[in-house]
Residue frames as a rotation matrix with the C-alpha (Angstrom) as fourth column:
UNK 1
0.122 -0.771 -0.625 41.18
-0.766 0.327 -0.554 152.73
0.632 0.545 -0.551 102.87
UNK 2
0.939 -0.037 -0.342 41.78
0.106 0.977 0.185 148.65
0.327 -0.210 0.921 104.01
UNK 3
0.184 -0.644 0.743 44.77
-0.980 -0.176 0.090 148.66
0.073 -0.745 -0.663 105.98
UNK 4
0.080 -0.210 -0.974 46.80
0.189 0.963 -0.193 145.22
0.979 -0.169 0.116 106.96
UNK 5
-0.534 -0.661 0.526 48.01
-0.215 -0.496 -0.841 147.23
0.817 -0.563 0.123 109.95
UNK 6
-0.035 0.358 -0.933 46.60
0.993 0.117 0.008 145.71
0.112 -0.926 -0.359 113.54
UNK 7
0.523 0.338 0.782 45.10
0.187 -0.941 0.282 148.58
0.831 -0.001 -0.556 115.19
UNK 8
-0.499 -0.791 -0.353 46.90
0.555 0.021 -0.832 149.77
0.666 -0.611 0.429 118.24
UNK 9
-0.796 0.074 -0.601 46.52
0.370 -0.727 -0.579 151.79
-0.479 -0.683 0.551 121.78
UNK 10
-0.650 0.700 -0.295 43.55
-0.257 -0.568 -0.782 154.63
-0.715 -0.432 0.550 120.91
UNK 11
-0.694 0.231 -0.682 42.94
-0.687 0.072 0.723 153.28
0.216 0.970 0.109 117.26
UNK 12
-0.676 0.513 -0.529 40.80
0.337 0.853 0.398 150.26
0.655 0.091 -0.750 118.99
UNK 13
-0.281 0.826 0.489 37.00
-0.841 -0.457 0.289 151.38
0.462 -0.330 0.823 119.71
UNK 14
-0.236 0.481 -0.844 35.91
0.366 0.849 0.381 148.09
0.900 -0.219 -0.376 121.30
UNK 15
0.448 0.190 0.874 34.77
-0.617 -0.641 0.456 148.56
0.647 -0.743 -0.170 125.00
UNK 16
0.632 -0.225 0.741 36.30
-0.389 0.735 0.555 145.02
-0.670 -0.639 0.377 126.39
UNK 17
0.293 -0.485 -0.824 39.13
-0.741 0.430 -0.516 143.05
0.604 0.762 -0.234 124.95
UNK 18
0.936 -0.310 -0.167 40.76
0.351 0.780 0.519 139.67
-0.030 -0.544 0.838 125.90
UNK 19
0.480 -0.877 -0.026 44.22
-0.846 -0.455 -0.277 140.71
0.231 0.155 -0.960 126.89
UNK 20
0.939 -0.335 -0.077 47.33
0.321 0.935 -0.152 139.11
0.123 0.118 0.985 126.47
UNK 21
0.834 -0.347 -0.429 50.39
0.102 -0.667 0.738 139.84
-0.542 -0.659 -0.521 128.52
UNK 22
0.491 -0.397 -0.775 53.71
-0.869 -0.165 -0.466 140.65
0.057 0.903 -0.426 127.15
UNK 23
-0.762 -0.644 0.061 55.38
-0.644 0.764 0.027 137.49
-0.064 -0.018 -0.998 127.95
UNK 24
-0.835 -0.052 -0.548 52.37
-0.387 0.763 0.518 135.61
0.391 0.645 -0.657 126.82
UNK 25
-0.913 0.408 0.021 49.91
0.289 0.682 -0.672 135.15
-0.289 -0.607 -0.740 129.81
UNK 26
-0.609 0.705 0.363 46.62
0.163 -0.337 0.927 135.59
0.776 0.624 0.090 129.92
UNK 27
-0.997 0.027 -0.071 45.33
0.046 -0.535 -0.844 138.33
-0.061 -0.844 0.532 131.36
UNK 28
-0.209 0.977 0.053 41.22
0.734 0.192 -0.651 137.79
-0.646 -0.097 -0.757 130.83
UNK 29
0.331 0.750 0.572 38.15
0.793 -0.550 0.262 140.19
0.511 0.367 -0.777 129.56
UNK 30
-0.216 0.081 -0.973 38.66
0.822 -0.522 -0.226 143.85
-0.526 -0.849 0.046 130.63
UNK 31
0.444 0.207 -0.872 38.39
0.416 -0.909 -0.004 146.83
-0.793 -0.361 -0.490 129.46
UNK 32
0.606 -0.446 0.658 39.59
0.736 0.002 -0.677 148.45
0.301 0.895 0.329 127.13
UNK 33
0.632 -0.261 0.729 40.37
-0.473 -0.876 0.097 152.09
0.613 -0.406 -0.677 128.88
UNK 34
0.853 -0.005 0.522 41.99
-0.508 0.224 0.832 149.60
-0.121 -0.975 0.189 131.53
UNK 35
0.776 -0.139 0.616 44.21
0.390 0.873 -0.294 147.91
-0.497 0.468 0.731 128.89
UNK 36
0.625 -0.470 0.623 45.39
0.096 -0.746 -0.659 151.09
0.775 0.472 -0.421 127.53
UNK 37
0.514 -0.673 0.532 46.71
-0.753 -0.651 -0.097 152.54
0.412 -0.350 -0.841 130.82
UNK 38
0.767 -0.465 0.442 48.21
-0.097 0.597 0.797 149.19
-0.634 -0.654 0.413 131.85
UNK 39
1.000 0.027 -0.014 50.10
0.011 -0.741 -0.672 150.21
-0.029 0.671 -0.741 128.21
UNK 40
0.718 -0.284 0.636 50.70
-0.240 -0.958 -0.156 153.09
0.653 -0.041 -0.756 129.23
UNK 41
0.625 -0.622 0.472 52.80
-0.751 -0.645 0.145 151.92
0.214 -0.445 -0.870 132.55
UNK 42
0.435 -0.702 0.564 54.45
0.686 0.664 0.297 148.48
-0.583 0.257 0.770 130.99
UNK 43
-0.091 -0.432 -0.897 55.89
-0.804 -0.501 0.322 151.68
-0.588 0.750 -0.301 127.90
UNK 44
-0.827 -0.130 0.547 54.24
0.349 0.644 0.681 148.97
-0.441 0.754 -0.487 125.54
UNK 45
-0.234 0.849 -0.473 51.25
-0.969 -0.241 0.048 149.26
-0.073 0.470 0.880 123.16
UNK 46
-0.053 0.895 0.443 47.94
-0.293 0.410 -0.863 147.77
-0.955 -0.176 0.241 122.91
UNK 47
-0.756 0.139 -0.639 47.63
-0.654 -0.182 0.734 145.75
-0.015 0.973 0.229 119.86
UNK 48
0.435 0.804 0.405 44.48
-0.693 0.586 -0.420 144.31
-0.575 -0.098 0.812 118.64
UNK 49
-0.905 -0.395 0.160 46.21
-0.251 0.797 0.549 140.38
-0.345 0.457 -0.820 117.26
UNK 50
-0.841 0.541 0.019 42.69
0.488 0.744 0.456 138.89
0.232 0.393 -0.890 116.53
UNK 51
-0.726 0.688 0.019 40.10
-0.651 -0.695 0.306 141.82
0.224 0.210 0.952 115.31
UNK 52
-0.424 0.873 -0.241 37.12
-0.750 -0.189 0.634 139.04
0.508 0.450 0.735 114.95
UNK 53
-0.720 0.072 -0.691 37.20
0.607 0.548 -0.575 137.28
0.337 -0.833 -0.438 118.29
UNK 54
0.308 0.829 0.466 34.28
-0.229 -0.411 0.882 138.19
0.923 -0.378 0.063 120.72
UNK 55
0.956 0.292 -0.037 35.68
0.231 -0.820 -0.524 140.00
-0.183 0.492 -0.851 122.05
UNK 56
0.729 -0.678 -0.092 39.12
0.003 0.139 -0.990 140.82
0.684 0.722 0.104 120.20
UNK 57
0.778 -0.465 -0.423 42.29
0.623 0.657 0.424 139.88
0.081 -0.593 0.801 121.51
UNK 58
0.924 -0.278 0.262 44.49
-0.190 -0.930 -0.314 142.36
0.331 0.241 -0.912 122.32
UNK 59
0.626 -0.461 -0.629 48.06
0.777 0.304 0.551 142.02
-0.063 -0.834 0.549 123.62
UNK 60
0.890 -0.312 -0.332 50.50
-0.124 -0.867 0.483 144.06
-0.438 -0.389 -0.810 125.36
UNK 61
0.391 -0.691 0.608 53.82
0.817 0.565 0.116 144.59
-0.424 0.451 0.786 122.98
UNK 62
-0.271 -0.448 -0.852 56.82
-0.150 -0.854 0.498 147.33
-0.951 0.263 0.164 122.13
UNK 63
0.147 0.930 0.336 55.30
0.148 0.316 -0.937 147.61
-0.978 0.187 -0.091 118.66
UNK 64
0.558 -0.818 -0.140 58.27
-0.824 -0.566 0.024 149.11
-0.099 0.102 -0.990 117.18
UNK 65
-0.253 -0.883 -0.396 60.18
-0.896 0.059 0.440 146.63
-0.364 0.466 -0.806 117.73
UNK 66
0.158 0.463 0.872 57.71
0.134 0.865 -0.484 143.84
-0.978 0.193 0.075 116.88
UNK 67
0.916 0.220 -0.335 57.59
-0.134 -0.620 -0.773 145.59
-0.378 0.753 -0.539 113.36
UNK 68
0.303 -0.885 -0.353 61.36
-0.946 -0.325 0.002 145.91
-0.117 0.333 -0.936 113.09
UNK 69
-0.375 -0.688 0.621 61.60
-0.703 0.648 0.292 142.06
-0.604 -0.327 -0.727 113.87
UNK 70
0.515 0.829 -0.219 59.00
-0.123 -0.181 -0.976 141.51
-0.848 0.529 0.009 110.83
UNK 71
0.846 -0.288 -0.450 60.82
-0.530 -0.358 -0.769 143.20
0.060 0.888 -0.455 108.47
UNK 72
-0.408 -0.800 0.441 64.22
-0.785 0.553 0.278 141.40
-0.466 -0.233 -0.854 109.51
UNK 73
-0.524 0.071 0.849 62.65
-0.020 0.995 -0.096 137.91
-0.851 -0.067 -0.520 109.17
UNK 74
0.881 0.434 0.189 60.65
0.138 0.147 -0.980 138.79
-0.453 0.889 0.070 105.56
UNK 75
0.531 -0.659 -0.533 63.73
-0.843 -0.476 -0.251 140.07
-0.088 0.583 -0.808 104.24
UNK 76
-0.616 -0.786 0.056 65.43
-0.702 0.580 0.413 136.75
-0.357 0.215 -0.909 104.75
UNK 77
0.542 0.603 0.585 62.42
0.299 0.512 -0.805 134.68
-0.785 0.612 0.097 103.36
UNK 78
0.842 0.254 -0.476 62.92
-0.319 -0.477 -0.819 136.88
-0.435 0.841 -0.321 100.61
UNK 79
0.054 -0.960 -0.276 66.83
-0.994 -0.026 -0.105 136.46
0.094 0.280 -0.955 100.58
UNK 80
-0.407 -0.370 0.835 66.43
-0.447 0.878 0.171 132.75
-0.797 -0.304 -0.523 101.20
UNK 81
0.433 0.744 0.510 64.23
0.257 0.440 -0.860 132.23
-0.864 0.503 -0.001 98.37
UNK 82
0.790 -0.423 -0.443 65.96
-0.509 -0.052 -0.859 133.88
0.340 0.905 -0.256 95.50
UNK 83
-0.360 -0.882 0.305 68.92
-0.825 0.453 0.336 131.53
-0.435 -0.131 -0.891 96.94
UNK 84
-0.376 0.485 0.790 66.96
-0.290 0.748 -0.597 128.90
-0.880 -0.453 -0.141 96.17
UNK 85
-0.147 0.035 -0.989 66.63
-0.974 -0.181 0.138 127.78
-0.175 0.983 0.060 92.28
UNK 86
0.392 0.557 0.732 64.44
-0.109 0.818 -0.565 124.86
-0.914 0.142 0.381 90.97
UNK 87
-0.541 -0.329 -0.774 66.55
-0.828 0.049 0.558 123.36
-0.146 0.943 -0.299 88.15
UNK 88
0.413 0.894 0.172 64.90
-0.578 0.403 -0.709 120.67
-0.704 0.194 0.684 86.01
UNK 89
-0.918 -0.321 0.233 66.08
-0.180 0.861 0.476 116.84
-0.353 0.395 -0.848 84.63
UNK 90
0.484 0.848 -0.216 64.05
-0.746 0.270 -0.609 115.29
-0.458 0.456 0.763 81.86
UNK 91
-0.858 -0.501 0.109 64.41
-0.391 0.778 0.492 111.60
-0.332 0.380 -0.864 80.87
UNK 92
-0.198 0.470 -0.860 62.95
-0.753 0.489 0.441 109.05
0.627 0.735 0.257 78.95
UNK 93
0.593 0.204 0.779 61.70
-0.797 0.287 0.531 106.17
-0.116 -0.936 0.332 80.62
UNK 94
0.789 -0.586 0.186 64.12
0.489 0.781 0.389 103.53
-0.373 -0.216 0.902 78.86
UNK 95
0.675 -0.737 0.030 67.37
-0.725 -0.656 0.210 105.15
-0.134 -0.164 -0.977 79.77
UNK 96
0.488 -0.551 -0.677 70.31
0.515 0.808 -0.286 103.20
0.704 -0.209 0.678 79.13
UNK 97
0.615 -0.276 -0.739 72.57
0.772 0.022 0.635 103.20
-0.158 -0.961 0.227 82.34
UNK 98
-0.527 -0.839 0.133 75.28
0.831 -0.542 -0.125 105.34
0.177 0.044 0.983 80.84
UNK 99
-0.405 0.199 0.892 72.65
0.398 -0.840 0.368 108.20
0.823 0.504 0.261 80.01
UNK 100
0.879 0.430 -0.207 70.83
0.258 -0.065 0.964 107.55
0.401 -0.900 -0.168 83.96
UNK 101
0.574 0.072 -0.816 74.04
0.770 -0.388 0.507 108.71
-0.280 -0.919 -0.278 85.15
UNK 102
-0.749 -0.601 0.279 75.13
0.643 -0.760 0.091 111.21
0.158 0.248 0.956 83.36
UNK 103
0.007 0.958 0.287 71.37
0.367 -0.269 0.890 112.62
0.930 0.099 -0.354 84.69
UNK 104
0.772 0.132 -0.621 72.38
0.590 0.213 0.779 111.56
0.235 -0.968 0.087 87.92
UNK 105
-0.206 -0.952 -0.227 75.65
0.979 -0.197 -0.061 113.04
0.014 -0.234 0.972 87.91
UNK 106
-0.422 0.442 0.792 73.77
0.186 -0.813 0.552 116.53
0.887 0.380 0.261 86.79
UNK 107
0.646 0.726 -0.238 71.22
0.253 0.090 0.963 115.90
0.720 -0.682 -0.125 89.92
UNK 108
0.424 -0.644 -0.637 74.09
0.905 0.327 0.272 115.65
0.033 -0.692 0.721 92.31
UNK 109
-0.726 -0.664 0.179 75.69
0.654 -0.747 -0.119 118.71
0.213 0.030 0.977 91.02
UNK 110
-0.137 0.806 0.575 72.23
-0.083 -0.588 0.804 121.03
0.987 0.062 0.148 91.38
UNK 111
0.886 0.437 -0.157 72.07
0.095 0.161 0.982 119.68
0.454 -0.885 0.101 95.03
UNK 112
0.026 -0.993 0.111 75.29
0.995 0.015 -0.101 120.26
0.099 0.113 0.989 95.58
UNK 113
-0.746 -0.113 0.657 75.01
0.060 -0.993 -0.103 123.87
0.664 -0.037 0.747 94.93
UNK 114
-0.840 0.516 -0.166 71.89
0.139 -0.092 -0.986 124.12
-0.524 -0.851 0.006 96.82
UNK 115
-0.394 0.641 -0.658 69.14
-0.918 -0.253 0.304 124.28
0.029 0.724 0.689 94.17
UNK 116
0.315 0.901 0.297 65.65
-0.520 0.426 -0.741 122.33
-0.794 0.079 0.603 94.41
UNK 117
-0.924 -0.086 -0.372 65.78
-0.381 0.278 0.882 119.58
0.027 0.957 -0.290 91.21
UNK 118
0.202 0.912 0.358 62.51
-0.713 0.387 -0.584 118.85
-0.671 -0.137 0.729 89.72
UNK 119
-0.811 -0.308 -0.497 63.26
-0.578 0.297 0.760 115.71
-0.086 0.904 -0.419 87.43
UNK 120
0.343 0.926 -0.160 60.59
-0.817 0.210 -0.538 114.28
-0.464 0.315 0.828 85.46
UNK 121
-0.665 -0.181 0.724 60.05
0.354 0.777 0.520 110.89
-0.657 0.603 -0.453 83.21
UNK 122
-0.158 0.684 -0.712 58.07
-0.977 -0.212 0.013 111.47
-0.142 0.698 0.702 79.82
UNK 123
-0.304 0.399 0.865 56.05
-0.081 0.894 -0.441 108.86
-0.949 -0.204 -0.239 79.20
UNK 124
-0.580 0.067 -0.812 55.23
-0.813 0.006 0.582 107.71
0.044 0.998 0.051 75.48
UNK 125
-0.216 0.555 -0.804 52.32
-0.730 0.454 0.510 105.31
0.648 0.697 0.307 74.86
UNK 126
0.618 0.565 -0.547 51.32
0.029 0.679 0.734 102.36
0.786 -0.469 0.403 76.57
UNK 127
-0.731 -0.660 -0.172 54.16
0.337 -0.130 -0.933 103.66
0.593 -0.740 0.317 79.43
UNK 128
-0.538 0.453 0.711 51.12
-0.779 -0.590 -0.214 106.14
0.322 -0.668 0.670 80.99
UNK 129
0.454 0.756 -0.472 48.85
-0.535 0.655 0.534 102.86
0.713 0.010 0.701 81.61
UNK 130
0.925 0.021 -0.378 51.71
0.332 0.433 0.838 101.48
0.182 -0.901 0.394 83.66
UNK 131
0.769 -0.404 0.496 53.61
-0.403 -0.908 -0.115 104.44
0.497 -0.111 -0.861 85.35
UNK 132
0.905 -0.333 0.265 55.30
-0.246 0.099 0.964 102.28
-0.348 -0.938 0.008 88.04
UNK 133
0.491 -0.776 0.397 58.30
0.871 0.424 -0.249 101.44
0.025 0.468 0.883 86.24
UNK 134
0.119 -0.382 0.917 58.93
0.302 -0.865 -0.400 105.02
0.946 0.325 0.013 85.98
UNK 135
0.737 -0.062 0.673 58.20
-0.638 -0.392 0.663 105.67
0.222 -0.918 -0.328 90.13
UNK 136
0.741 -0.663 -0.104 60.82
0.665 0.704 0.248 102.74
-0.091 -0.253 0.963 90.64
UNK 137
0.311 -0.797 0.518 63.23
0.835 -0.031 -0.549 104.53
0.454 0.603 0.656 88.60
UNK 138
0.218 -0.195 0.956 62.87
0.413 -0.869 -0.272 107.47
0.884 0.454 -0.109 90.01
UNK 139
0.964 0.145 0.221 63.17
-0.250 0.229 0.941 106.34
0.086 -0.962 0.258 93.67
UNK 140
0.455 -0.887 0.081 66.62
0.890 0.453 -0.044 104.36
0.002 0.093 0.996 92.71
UNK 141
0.312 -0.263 0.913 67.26
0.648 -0.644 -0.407 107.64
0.695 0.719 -0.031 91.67
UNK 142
0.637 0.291 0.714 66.51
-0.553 -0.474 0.685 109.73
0.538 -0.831 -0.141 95.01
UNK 143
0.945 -0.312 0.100 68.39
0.084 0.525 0.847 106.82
-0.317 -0.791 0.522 97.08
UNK 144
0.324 -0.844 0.427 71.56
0.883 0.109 -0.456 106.93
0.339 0.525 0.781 94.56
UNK 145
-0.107 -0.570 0.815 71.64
0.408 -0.773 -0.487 110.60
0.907 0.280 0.315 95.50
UNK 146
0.682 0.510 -0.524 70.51
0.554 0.107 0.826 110.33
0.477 -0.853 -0.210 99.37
UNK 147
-0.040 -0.974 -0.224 73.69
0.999 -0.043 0.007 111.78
-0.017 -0.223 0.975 100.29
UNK 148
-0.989 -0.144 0.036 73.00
0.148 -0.973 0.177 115.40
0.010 0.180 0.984 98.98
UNK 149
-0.552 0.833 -0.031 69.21
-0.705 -0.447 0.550 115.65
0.445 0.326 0.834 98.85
UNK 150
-0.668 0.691 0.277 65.56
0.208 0.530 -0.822 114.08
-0.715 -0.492 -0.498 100.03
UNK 151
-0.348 0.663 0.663 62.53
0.656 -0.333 0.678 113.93
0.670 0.671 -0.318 98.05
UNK 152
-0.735 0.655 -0.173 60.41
-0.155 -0.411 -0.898 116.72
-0.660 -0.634 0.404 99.28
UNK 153
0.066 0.986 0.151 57.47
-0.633 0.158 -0.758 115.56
-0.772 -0.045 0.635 96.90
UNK 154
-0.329 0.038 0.943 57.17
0.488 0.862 0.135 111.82
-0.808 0.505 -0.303 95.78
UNK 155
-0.969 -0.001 -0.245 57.04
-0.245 0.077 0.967 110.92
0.018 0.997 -0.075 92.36
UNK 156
-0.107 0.991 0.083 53.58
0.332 0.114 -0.936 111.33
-0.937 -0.072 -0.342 91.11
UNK 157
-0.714 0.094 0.694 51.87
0.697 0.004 0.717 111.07
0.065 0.996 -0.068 87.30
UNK 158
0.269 0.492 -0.828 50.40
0.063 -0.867 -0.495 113.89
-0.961 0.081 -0.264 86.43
UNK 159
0.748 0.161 -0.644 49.30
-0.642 -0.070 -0.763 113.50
-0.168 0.984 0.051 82.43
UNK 160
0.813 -0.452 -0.367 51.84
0.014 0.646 -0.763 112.18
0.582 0.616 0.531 80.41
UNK 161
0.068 -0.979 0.195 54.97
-0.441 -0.204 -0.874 112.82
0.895 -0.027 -0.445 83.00
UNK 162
0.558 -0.172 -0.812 56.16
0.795 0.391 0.464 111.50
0.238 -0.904 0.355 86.70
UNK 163
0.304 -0.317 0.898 57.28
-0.278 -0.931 -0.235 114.12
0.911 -0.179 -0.372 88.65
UNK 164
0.651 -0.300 -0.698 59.37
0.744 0.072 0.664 113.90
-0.149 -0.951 0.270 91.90
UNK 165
0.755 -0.189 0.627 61.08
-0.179 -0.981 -0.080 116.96
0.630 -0.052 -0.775 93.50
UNK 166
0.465 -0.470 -0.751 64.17
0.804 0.579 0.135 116.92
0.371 -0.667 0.647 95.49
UNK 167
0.762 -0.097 0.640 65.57
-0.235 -0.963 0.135 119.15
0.603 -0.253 -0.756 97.82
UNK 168
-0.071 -0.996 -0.060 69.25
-0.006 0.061 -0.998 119.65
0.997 -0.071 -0.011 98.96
UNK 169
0.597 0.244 -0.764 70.52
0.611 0.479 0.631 118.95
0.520 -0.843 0.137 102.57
UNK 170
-0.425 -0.764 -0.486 73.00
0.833 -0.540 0.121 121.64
-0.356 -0.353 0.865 102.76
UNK 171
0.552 0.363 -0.750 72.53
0.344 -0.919 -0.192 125.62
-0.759 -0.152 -0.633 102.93
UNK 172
0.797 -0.115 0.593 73.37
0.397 -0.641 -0.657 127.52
0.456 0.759 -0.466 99.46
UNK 173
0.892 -0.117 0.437 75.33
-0.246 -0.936 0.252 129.63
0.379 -0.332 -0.864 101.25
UNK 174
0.461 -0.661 0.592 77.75
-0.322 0.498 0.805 127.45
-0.827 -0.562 0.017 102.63
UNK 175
0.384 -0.321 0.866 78.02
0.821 0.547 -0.162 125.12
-0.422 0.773 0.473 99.27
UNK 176
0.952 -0.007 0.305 78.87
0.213 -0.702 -0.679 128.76
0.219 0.712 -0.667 97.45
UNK 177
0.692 -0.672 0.263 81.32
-0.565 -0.277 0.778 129.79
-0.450 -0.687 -0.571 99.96
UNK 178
0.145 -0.794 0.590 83.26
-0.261 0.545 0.797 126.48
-0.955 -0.269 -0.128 99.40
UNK 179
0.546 -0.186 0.817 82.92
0.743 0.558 -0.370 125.77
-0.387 0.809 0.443 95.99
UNK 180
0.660 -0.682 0.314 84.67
-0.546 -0.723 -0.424 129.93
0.516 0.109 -0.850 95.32
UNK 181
0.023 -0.903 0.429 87.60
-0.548 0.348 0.761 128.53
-0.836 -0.253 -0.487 98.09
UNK 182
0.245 -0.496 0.833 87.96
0.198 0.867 0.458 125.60
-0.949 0.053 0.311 95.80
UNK 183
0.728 -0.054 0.683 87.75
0.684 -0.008 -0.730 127.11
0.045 0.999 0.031 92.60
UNK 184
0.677 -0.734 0.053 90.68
-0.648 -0.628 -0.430 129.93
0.349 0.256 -0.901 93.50
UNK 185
0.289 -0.669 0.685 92.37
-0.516 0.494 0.700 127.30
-0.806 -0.556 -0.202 95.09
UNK 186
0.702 0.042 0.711 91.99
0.665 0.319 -0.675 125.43
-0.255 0.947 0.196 91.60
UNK 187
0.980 -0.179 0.089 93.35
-0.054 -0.668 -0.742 128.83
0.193 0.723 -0.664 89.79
UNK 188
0.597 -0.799 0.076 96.48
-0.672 -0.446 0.591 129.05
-0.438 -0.404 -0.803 92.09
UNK 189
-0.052 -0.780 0.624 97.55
-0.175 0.622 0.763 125.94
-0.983 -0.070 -0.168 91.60
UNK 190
0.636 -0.162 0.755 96.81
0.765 0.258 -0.590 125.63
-0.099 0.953 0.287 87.58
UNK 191
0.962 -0.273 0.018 98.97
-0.250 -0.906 -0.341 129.30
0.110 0.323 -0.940 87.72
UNK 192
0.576 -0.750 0.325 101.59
-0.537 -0.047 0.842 127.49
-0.617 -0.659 -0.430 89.29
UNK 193
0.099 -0.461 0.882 101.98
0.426 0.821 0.381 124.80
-0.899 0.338 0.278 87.19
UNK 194
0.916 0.252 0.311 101.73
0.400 -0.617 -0.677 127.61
0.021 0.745 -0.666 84.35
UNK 195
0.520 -0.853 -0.054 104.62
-0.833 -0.520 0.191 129.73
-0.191 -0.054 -0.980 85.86
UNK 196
0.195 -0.917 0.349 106.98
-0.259 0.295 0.920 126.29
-0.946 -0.270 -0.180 86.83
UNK 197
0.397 0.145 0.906 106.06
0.500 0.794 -0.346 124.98
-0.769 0.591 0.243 82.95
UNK 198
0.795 -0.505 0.337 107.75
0.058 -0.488 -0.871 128.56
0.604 0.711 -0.359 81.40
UNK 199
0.553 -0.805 0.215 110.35
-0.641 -0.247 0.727 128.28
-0.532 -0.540 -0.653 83.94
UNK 200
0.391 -0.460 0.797 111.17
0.105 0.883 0.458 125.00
-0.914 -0.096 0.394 82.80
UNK 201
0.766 -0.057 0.640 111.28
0.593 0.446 -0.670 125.80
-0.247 0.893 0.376 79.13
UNK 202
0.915 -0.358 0.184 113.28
-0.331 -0.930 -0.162 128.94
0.229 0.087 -0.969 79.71
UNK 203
0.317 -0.797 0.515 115.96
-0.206 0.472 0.857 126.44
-0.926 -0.377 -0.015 81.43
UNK 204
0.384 -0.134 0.914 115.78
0.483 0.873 -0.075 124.16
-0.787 0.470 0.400 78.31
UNK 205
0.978 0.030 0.205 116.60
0.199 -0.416 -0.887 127.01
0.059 0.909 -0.413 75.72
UNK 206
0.615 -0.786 0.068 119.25
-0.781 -0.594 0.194 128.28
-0.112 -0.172 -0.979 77.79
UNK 207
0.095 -0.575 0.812 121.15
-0.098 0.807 0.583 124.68
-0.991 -0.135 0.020 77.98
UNK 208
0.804 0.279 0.526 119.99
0.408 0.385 -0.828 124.17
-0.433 0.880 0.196 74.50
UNK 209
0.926 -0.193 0.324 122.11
0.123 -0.657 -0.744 127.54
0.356 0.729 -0.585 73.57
UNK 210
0.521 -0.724 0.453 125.02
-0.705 -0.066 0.706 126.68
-0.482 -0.687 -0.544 75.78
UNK 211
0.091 -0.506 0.857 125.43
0.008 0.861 0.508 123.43
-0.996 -0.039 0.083 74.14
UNK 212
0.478 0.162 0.864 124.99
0.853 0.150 -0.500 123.86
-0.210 0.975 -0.067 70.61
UNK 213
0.146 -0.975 -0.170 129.11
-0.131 -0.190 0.973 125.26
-0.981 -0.119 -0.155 69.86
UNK 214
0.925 0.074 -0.372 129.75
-0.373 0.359 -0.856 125.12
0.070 0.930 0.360 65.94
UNK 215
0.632 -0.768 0.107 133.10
0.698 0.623 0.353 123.27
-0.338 -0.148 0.930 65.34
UNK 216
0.219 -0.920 0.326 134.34
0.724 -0.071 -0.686 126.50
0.654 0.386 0.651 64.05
UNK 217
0.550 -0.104 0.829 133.72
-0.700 -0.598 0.390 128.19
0.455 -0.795 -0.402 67.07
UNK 218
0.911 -0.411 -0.045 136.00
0.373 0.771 0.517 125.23
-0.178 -0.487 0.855 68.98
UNK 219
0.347 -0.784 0.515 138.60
0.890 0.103 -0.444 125.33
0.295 0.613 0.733 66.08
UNK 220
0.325 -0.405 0.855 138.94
0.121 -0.878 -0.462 128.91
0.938 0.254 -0.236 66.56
UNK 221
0.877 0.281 0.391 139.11
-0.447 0.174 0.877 128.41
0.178 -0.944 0.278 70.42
UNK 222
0.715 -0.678 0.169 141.61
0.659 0.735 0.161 125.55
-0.233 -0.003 0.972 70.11
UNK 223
0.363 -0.698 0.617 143.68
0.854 -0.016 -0.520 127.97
0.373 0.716 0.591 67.96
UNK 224
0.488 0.131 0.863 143.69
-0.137 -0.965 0.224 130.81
0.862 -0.228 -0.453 70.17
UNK 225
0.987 -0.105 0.122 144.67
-0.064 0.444 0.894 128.53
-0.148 -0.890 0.431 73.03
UNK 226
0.168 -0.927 0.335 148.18
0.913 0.274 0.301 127.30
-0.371 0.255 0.893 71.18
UNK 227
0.075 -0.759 0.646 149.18
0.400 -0.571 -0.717 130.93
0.914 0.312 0.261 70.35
UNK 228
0.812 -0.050 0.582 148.34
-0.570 -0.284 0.771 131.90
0.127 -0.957 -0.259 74.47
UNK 229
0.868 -0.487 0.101 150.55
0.171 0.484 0.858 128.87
-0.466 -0.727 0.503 75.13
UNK 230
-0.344 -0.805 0.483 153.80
0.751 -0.545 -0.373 130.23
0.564 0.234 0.792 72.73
């Protein structure tokens, strides 16, 4: 069975290795048996880093926790990448201005959140023969939005389309963070203006039903008054 696993400590059969200390120096050609028991009284292990050197390179390292600091750092690749989401703009090359920024306005938001935009031109007929109009456009484009993003790969024709990638300047993570604060901050205050708008109307019925007296409720009022006063 193929193995990725560097060999370690007795697992390497060589008779000589180039060692490499743990903080990096280099410690020459020796031994192998000589490599082991220096090891043996650093409490590190012998790994072999570079099997198909003449002869292989061994260095001297707590292997354990080399391993543990591995896994740590794939695990956030991993977690940094699914953060990471390539959304995708398609235009025409003759946009009228309104429709370039209601694209643009789209771009902005995607970089904003933290998400890659790939945005393309389609090209129709005698456009693919001369593309540059379309790499202009899509530069204006990149500078309009310089603020939140950079290209990370210039606009280039490839078949019938122009392609340019951009890539946000801020960390996902952060832009999420704040855009939840702002959106319960949002909620609170549309609740408020909810609650003060049935306060208010609750006011307005009650005046409403205070003021609206029929004249024979008065009359009778009036007449009740002048038999109190006999």
């Amino acid at each position: 069975m193929i193995s990725d696993e560097p060999r370690i400590n007795d697992d390497i059969r060589v008779s000589q290795v180039r060692l490499i200390g743990p903080n990096g120096e280099q410690v020459g050609i020796i031994a192998t048996s000589v490599a082991l028991n220096l090891a043996k009284e650093a409490n590190l292990d012998l790994v072999e880093v570079a099997p198909k050197a003449k002869p292989p390179v061994a260095k001297l390292i707590d292997y354990g926790k080399f391993k543990y600091n591995e896994k740590i750092k794939a695990r956030e690749a991993r977690r940094n990448q699914s953060m990471s989401e390539i959304k995708e703009i398609r235009f025409r090359l003759k946009i009228d201005d309104h429709d370039f920024e209601v694209k643009e306005g789209h771009v902005r938001r995607f970089l904003s959140a933290g998400d890659k935009v790939k945005v393309t031109i389609m090209l129709r007929g005698r456009e693919q023969s001369r593309p540059i109009g379309g790499v202009e456009l899509l530069r204006k484009l990149a500078d309009d939005v310089a603020d939140l993003g950079s290209i990370e790969f210039a606009p280039k024709q490839e078949g019938r389309n122009i392609i340019m990638t951009l890539s946000p300047k801020g960390k996902k993570v952060h832009t999420q963070s704040e855009q939840r604060r702002r959106g319960g901050q949002a909620r609170a205050e549309r609740k408020a203006r909810q609650a003060a708008h049935l306060a208010a109307k609750a006011d307005e019925k009650e005046t409403a039903g205070s003021n609206n007296t029929s004249p024979k409720q008065m009359k009778s009022k009036e007449g009740s008054n002048a038999e109190d006063e006999k």
